[in-house]
Backbone as CSV, one residue per row, in Angstrom:
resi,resn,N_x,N_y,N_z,CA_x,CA_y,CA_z,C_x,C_y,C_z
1,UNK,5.100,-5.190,-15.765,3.775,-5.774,-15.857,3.382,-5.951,-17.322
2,UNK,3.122,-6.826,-17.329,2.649,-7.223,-18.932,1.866,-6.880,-19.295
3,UNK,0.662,-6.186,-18.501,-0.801,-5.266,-19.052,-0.179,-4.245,-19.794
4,UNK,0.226,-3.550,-19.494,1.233,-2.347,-19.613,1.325,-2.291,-20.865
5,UNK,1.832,-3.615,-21.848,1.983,-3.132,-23.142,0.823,-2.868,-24.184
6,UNK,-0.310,-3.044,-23.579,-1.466,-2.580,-24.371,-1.232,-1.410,-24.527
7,UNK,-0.956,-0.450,-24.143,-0.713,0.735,-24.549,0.186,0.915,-25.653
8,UNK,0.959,-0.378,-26.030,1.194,-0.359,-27.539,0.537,-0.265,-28.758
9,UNK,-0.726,-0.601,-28.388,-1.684,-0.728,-29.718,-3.166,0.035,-29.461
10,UNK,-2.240,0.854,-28.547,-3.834,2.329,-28.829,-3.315,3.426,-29.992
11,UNK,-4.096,3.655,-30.503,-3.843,4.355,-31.491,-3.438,5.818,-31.638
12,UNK,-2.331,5.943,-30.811,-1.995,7.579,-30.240,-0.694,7.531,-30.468
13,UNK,-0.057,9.040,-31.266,1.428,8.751,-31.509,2.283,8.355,-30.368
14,UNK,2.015,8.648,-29.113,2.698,8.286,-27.580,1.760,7.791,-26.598
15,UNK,2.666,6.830,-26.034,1.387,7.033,-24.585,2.925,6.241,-23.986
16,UNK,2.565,6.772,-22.476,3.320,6.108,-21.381,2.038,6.058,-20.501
17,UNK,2.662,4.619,-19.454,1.821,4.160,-18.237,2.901,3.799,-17.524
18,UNK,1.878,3.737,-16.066,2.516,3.326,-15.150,1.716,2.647,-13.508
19,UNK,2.198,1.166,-13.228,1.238,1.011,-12.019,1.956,1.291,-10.496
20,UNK,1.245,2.210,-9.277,2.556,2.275,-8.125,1.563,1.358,-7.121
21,UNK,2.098,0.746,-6.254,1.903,0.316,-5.196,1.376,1.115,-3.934
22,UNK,0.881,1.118,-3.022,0.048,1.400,-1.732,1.339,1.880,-1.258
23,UNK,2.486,1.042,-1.198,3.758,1.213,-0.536,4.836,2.249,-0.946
24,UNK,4.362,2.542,-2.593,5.247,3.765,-3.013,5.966,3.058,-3.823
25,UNK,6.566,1.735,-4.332,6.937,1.116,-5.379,6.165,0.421,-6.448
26,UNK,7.067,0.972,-7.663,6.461,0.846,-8.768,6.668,-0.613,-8.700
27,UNK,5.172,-1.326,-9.550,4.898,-2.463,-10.282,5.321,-2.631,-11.642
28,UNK,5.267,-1.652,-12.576,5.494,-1.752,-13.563,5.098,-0.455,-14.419
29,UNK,6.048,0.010,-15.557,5.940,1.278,-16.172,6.657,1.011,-17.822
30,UNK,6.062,2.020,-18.356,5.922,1.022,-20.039,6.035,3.000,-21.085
31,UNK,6.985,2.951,-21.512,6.849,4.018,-22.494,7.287,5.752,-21.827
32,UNK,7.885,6.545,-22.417,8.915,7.384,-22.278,8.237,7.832,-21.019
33,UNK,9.398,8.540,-19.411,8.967,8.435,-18.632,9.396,10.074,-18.292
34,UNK,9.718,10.587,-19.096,10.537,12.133,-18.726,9.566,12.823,-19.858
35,UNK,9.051,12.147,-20.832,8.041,12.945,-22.317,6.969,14.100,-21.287
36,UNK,6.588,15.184,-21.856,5.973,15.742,-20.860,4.738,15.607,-21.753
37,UNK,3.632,15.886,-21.024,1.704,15.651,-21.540,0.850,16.545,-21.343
38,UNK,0.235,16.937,-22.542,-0.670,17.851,-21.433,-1.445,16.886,-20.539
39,UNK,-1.914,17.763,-19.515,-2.907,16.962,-18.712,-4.500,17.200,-18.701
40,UNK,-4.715,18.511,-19.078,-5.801,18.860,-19.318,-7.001,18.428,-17.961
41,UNK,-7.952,17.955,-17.526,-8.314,17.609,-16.603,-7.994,17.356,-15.296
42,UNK,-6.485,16.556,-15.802,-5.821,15.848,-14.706,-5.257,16.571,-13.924
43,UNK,-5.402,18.162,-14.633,-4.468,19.139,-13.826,-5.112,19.671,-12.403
44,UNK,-6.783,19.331,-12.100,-7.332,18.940,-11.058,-7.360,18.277,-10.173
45,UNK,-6.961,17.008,-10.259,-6.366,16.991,-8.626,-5.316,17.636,-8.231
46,UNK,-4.378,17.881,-9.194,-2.913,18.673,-8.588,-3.401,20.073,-7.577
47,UNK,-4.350,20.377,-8.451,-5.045,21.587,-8.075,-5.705,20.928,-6.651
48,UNK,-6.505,19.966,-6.610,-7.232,20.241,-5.639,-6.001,19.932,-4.213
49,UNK,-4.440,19.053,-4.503,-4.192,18.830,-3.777,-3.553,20.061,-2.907
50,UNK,-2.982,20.734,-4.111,-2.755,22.112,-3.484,-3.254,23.002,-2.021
51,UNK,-5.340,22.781,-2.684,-5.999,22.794,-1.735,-5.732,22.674,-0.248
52,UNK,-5.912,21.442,-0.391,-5.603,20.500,0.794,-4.561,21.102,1.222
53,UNK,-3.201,21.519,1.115,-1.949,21.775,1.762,-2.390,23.141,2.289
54,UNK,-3.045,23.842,1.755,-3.571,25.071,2.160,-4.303,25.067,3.208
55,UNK,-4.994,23.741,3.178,-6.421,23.956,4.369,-5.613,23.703,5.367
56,UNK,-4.589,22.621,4.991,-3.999,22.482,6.770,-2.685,23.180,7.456
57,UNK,-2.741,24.295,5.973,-1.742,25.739,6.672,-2.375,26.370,7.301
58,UNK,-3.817,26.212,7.305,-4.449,27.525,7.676,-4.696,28.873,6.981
59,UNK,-4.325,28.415,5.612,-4.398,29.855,4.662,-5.913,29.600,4.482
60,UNK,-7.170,28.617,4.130,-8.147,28.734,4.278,-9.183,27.693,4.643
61,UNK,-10.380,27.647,4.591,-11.118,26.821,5.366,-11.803,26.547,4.350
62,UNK,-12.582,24.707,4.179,-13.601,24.506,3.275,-14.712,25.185,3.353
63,UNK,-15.169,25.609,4.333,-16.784,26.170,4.545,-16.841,27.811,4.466
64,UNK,-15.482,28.656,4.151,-15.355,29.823,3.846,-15.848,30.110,2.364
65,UNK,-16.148,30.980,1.925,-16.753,31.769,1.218,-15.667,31.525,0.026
66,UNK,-16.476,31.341,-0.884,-15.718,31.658,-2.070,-16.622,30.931,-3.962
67,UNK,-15.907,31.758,-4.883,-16.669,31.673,-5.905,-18.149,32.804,-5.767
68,UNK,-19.207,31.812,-6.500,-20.362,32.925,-6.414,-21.300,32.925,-5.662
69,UNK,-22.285,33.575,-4.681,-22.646,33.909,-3.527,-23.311,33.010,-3.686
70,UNK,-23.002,32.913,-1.630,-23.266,31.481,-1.404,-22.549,30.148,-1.544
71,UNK,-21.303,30.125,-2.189,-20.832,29.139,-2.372,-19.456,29.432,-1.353
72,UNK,-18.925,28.320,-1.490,-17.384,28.239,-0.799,-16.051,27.059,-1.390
73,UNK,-15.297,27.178,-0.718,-14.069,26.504,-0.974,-14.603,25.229,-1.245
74,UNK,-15.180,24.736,-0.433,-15.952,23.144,-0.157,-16.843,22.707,-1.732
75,UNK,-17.806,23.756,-2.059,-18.483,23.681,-3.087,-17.955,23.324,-4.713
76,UNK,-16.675,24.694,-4.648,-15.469,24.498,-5.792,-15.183,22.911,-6.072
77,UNK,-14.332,22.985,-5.051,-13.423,21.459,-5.177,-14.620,20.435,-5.206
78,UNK,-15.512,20.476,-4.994,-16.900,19.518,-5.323,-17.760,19.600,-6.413
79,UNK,-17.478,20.212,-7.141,-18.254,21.187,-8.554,-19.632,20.779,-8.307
80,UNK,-19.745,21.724,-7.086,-21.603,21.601,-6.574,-21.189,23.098,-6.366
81,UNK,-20.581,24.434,-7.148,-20.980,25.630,-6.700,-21.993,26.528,-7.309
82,UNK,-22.523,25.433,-8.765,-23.629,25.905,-9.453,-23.184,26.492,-10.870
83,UNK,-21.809,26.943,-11.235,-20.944,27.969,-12.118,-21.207,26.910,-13.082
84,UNK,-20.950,27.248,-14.537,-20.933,26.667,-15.238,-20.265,26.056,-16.375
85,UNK,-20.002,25.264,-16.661,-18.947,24.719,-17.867,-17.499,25.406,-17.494
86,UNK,-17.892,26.045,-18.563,-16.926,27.346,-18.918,-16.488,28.393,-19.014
87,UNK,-17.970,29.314,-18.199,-17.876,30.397,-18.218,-18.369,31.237,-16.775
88,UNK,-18.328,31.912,-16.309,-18.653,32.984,-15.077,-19.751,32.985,-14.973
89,UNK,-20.663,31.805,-15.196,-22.490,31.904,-14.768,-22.903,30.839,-14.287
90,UNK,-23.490,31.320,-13.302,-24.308,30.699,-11.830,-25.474,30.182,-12.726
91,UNK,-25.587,28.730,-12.623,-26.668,27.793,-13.508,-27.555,27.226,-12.533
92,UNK,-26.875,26.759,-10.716,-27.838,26.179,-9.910,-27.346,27.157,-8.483
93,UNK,-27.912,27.016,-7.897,-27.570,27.411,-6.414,-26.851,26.195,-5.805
94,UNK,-25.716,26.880,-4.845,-24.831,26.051,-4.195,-25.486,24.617,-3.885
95,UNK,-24.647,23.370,-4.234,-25.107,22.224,-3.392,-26.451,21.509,-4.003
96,UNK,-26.550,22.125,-4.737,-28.082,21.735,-5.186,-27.632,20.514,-6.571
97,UNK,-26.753,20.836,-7.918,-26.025,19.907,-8.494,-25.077,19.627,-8.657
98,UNK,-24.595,18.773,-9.413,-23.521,18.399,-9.499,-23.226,18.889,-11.263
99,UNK,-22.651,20.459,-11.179,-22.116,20.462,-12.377,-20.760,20.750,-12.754
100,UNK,-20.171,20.082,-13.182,-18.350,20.139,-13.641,-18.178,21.033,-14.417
101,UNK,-17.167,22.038,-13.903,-16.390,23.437,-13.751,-15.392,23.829,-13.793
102,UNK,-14.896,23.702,-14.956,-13.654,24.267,-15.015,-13.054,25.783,-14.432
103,UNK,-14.398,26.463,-15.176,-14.663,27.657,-14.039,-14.254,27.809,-12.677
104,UNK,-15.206,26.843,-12.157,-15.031,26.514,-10.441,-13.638,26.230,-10.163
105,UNK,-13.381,25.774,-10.772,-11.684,25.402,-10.368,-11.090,26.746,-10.678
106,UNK,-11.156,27.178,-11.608,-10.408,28.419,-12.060,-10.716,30.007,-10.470
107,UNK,-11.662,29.983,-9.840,-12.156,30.263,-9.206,-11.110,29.985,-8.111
108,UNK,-11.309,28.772,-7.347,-11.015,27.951,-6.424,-9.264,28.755,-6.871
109,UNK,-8.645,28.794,-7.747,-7.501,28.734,-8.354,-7.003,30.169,-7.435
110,UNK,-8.339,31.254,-7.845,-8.050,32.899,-8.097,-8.089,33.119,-6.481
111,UNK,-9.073,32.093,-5.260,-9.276,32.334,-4.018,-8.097,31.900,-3.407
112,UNK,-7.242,30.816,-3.891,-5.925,30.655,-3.208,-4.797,31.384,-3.137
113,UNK,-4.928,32.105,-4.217,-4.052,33.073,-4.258,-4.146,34.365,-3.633
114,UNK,-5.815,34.715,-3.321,-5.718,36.151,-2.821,-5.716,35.508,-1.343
115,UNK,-6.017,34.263,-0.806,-5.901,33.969,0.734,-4.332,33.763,0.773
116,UNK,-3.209,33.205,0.087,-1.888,32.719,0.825,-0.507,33.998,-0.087
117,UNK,-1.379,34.993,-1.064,-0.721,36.005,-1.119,0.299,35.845,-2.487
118,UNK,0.118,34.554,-2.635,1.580,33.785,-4.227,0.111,33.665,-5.281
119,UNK,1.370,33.610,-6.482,-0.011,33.453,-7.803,0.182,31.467,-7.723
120,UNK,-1.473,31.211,-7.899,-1.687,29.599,-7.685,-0.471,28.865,-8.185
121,UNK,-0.342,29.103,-9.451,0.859,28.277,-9.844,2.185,28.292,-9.234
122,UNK,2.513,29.749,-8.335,3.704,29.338,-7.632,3.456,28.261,-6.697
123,UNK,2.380,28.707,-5.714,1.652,27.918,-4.559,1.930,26.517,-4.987
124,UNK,1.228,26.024,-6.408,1.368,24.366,-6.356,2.487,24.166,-6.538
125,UNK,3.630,25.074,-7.049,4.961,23.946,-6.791,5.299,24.481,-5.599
126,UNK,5.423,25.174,-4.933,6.160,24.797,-3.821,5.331,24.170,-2.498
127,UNK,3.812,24.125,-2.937,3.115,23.187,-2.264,2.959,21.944,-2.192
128,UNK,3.248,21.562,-3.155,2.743,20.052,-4.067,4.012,19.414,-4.873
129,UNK,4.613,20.193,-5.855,5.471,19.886,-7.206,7.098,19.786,-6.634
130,UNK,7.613,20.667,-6.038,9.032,20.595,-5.617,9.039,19.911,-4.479
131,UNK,8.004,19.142,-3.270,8.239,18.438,-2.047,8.380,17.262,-2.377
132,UNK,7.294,16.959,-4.029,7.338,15.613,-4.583,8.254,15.334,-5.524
133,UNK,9.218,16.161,-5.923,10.013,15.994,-6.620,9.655,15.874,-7.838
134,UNK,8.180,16.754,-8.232,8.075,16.730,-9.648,8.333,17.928,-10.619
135,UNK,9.805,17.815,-10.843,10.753,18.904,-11.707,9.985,18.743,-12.896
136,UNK,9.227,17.657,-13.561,8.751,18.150,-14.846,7.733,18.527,-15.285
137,UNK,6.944,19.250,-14.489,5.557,19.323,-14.133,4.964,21.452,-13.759
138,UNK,4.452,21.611,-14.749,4.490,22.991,-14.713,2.780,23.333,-14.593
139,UNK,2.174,24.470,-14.232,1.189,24.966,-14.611,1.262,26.643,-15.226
140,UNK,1.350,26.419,-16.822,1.708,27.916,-17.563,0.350,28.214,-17.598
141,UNK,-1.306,28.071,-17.070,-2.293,28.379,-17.298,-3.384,27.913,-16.266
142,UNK,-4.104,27.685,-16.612,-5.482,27.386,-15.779,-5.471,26.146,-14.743
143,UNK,-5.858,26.397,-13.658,-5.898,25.599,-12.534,-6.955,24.219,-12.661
144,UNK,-7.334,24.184,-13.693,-8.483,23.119,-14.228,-8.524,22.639,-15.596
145,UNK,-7.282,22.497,-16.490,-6.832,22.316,-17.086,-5.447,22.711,-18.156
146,UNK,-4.869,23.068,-17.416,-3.996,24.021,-18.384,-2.381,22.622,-17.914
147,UNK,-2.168,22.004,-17.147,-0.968,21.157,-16.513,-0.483,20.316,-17.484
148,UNK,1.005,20.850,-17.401,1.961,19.846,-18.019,2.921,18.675,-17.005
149,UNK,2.890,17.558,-17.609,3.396,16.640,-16.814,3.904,15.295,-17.156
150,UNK,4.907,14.312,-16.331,5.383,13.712,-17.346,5.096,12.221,-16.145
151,UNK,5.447,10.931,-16.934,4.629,9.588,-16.434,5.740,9.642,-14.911
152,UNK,7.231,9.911,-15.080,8.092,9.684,-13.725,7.061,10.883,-12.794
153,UNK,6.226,12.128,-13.261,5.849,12.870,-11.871,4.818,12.207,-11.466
154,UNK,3.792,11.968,-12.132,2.453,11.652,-11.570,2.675,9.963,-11.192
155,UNK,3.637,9.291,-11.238,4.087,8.216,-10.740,4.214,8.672,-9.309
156,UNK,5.065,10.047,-8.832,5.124,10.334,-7.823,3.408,10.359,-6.980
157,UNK,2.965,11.302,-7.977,1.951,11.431,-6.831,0.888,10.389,-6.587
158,UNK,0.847,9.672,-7.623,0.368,8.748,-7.197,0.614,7.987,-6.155
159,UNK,1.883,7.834,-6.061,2.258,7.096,-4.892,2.140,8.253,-3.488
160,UNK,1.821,9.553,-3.893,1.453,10.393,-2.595,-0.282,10.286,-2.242
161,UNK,-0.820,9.817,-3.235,-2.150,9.359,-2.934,-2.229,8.314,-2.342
162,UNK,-1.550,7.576,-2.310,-1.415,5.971,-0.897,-1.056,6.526,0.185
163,UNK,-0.126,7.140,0.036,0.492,7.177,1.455,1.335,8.740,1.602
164,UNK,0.221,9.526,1.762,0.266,10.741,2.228,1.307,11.272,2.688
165,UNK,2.045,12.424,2.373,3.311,12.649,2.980,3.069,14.379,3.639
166,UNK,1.979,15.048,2.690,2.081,16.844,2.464,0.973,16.844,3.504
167,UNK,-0.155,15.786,3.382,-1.132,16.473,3.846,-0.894,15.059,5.069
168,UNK,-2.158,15.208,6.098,-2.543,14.247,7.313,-3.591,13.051,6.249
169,UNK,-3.317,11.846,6.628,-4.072,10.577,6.045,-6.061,10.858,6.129
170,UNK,-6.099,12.020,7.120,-7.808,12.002,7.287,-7.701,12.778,6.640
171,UNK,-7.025,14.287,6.297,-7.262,14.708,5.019,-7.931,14.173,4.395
172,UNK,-6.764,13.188,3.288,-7.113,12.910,2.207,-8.121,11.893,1.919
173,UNK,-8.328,11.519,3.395,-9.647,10.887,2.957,-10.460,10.920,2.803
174,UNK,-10.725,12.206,3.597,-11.820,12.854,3.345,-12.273,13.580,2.488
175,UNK,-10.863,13.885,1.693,-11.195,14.656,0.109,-11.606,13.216,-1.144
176,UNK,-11.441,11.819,-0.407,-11.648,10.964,-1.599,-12.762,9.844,-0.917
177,UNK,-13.641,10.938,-0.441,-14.792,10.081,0.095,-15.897,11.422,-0.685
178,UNK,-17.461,10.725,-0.509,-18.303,11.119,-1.454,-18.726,12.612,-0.805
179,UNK,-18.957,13.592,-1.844,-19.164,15.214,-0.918,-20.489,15.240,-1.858
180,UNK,-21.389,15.678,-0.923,-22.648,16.019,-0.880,-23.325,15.123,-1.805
181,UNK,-23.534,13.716,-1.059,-23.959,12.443,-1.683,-25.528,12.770,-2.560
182,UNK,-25.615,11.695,-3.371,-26.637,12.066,-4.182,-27.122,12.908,-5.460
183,UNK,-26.154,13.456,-5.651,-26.250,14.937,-6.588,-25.581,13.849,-8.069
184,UNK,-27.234,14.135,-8.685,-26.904,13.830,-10.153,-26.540,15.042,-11.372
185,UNK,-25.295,14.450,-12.304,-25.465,15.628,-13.210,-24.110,14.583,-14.691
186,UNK,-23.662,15.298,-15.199,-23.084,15.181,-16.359,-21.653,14.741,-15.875
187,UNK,-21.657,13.665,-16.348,-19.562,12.782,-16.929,-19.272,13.019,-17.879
188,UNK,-18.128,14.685,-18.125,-17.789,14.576,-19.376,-17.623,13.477,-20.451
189,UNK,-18.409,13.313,-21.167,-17.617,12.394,-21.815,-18.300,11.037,-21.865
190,UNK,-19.186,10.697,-20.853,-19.826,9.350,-20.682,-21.397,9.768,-20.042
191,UNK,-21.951,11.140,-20.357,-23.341,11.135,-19.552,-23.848,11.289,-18.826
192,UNK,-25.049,11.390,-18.851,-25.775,11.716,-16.930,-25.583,10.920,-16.541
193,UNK,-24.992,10.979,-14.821,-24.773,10.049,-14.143,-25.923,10.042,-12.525
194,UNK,-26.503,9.610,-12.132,-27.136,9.516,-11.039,-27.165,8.299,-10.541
195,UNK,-26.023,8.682,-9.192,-25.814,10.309,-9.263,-24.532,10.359,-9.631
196,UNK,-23.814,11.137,-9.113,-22.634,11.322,-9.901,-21.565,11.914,-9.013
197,UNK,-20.942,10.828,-8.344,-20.325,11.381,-7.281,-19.377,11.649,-7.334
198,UNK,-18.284,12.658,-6.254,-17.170,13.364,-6.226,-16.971,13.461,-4.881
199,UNK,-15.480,13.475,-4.442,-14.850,14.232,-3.429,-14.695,15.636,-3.285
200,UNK,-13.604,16.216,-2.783,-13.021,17.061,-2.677,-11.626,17.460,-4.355
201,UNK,-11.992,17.469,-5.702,-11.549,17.806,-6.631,-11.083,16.064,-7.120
202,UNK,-11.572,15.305,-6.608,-11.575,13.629,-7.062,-13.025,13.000,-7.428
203,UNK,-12.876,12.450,-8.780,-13.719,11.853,-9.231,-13.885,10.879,-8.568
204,UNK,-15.089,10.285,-7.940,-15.458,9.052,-6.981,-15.889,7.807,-8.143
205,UNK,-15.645,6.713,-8.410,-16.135,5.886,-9.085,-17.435,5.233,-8.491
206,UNK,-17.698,4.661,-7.382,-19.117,3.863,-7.086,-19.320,3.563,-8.136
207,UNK,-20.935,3.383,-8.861,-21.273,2.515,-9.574,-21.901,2.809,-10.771
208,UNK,-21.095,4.407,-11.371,-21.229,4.849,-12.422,-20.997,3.640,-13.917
209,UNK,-21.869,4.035,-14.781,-21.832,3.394,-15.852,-22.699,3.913,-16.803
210,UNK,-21.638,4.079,-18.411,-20.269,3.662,-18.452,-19.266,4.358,-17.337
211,UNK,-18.186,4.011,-17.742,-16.874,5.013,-17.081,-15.982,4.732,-17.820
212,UNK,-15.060,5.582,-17.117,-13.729,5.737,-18.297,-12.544,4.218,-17.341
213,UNK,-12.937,4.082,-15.999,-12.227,3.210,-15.292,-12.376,1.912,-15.822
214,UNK,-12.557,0.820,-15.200,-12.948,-0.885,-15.473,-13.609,-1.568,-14.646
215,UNK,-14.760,-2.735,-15.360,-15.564,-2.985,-14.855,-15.241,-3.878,-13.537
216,UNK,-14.010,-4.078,-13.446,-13.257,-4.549,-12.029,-12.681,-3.792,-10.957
217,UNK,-12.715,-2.335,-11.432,-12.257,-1.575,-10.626,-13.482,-1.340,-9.217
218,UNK,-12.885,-1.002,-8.118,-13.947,-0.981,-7.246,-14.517,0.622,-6.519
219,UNK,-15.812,0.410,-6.020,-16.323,1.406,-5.861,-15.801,2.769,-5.244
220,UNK,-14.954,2.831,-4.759,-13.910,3.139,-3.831,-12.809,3.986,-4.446
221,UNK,-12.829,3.362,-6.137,-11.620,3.398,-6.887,-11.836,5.333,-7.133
222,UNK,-10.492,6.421,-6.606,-11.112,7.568,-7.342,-9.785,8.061,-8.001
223,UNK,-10.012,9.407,-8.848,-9.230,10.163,-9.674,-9.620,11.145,-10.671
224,UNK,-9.347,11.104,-11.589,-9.441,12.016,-12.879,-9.126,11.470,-14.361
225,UNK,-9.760,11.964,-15.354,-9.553,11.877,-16.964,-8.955,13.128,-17.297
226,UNK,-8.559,13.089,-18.248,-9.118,14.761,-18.977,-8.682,14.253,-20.748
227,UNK,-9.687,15.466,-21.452,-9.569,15.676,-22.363,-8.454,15.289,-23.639
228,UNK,-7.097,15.640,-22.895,-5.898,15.494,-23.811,-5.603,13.591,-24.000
229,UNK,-6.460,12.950,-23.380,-6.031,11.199,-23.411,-5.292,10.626,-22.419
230,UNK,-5.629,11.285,-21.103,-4.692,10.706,-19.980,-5.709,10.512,-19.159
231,UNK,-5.128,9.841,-17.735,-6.100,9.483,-16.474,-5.031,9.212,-15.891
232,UNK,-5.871,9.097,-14.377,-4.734,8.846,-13.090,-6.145,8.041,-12.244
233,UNK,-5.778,6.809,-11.799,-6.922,6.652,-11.141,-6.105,5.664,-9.636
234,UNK,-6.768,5.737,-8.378,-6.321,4.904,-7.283,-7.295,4.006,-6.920
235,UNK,-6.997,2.889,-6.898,-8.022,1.773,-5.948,-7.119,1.394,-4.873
236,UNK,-8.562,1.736,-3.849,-7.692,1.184,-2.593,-8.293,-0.051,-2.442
237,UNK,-9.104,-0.807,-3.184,-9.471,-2.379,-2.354,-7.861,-3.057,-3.088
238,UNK,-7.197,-2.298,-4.710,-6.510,-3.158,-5.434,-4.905,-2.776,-4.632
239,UNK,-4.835,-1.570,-3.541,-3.760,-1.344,-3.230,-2.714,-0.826,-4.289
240,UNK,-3.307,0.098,-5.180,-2.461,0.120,-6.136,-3.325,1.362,-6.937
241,UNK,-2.371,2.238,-7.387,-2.797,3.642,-8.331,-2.230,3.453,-10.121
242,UNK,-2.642,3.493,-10.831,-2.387,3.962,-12.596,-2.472,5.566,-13.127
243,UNK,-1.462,5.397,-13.700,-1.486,6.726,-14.465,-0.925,6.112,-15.448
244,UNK,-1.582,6.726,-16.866,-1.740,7.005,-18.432,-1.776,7.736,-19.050
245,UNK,-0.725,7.956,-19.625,-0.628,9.188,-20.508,-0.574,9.580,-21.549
246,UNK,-1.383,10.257,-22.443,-1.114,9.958,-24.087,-1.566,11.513,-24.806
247,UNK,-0.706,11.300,-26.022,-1.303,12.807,-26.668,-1.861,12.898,-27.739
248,UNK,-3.165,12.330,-27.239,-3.729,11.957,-28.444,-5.727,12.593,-27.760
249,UNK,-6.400,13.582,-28.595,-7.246,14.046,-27.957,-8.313,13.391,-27.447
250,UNK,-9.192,12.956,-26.324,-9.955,11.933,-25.405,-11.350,11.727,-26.662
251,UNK,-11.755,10.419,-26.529,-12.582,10.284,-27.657,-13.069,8.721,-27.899
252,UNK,-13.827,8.343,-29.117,-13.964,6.735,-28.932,-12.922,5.822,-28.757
253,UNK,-11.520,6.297,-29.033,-10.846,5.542,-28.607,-10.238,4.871,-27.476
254,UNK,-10.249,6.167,-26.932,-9.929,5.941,-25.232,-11.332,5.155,-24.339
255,UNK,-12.532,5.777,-24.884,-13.863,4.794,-24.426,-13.161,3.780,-24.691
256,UNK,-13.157,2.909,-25.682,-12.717,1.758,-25.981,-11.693,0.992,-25.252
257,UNK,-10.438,1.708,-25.004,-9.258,1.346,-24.958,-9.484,1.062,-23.675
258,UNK,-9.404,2.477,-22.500,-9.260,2.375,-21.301,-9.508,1.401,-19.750
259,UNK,-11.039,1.225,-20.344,-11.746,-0.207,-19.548,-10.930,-1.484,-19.788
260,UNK,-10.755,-1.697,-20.496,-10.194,-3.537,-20.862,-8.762,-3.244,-20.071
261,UNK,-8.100,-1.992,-19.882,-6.561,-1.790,-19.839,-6.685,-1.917,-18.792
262,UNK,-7.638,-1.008,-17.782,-7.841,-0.925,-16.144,-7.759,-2.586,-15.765
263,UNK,-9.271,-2.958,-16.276,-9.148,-4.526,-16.236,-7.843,-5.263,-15.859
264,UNK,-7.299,-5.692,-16.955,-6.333,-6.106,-16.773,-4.900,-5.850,-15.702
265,UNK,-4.481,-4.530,-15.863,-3.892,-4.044,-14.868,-4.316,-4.821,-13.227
266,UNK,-5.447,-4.691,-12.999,-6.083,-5.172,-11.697,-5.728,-6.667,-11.873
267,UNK,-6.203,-6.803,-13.059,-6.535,-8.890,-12.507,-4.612,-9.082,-12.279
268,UNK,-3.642,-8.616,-13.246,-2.305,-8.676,-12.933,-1.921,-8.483,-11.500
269,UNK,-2.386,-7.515,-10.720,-1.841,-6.949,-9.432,-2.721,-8.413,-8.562
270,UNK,-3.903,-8.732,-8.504,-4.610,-9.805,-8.124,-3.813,-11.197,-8.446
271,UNK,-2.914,-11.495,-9.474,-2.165,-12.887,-9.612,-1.170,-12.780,-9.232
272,UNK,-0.743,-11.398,-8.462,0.355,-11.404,-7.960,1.870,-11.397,-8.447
């Protein structure tokens, strides 16, 4: 794909991309594909998918208890459990906002492990990482940002976000449909959003603005950023998922860069 080579002239010593299809074949992929990244953010959906493989082992339930009183599994992966930023303090009562938690995840991280008995990071590879065949893809730290990973894995999962293989298709749809609609609060990175919606550990796009996505991307479209200069995002009206990867720290450049790239990417998959 010829969008693809914009990622030549962002200003980051590396970046790889890549676009997959609904069907599980790649469209097009541009820049070292084995380089590993941090992921920093992105290491949240891995995390939340984990989740998901858990809920439908039966190791635990969304509406069970967990994090700080009053909250649960459901709340975590929705960063509506009230915890805050960065640290071990209850800022709202469950459900009430929408505040993003690394915490909460870290949380969410510490409850999977005392429900299925493995430390989280074993859990996601042999939940998530070794079924998808992503050998280059580690978590040496935190369940909400700590993930290393390279453009051939999250190529994979991207293409496990079309077409579901670990979990059941209502799963995941239901983790990438809007959880506890309405709840305004903070987009790293781009502002109060109201409101500011989320799934189940997936950023929901609707009709946030700015965003880190493109102004063609559609409402529908969800995923993750993080910090280190990467994103992973899926549209299902475009039939088609992106992942971007770069090591270069998230900032005006990526504001800049990212929108026009999404753009394009789409109008390419649209000319067919």
């Amino acid at each position: 794909m010829e969008s693809l080579r914009m990622i030549d002239d962002w200003p980051v010593p590396a970046a790889a991309a890549a676009v997959v299809r609904a069907d599980g074949t790649v469209a097009g992929s541009r820049g070292p594909a084995e380089q590993p990244f941090r992921l920093a953010s992105v290491t949240k959906p891995l995390a939340a998918y984990a989740a998901l493989v858990a809920l439908e082992e039966g190791a635990v339930e969304l509406d069970e208890p967990a994090g700080p009183e009053g909250s649960t599994v459901r709340h975590l992966l929705a960063h509506t459990s009230g915890l805050a930023f960065d640290e071990p303090r209850t800022m709202a009562a469950p459900g009430t906002r929408r505040l993003y938690s690394n915490t909460g995840f870290e949380a969410l991280g510490d409850h999977l492990a005392e429900a299925t008995e493995i430390p989280f990071s074993a859990y996601l590879r042999e939940a998530v990482l070794e079924p998808l065949g992503m050998a280059g893809t580690e978590l040496p730290g935190s369940p909400a940002k700590d993930g290393v990973s390279t453009l051939a894995d999250l190529t994979r999962f991207a293409a496990e976000l079309q077409s579901p293989t670990l979990v059941d298709r209502s799963t995941l749809d239901a983790a990438t449909q809007v959880v506890y609609p309405g709840l305004s609060g903070v987009l790293p990175g781009y502002g109060h959003q109201k409101p500011n919606d989320w799934g189940l550990g997936f950023e929901i796009r609707d009709a946030k603005s700015p965003h880190w996505t493109g102004s063609e991307s559609s409402p529908r479209t969800f995923g993750h950023f993080g910090q280190r200069g990467s994103f992973l995002w899926v549209d299902p009206e475009a039939q088609a998922g992106c992942v971007a990867l770069a090591d270069r720290q998230f900032g005006p450049w990526a504001i800049e860069a990212w929108p026009p790239f999404t753009d394009a990417v789409l109008a390419e998959l649209r000319a067919g």
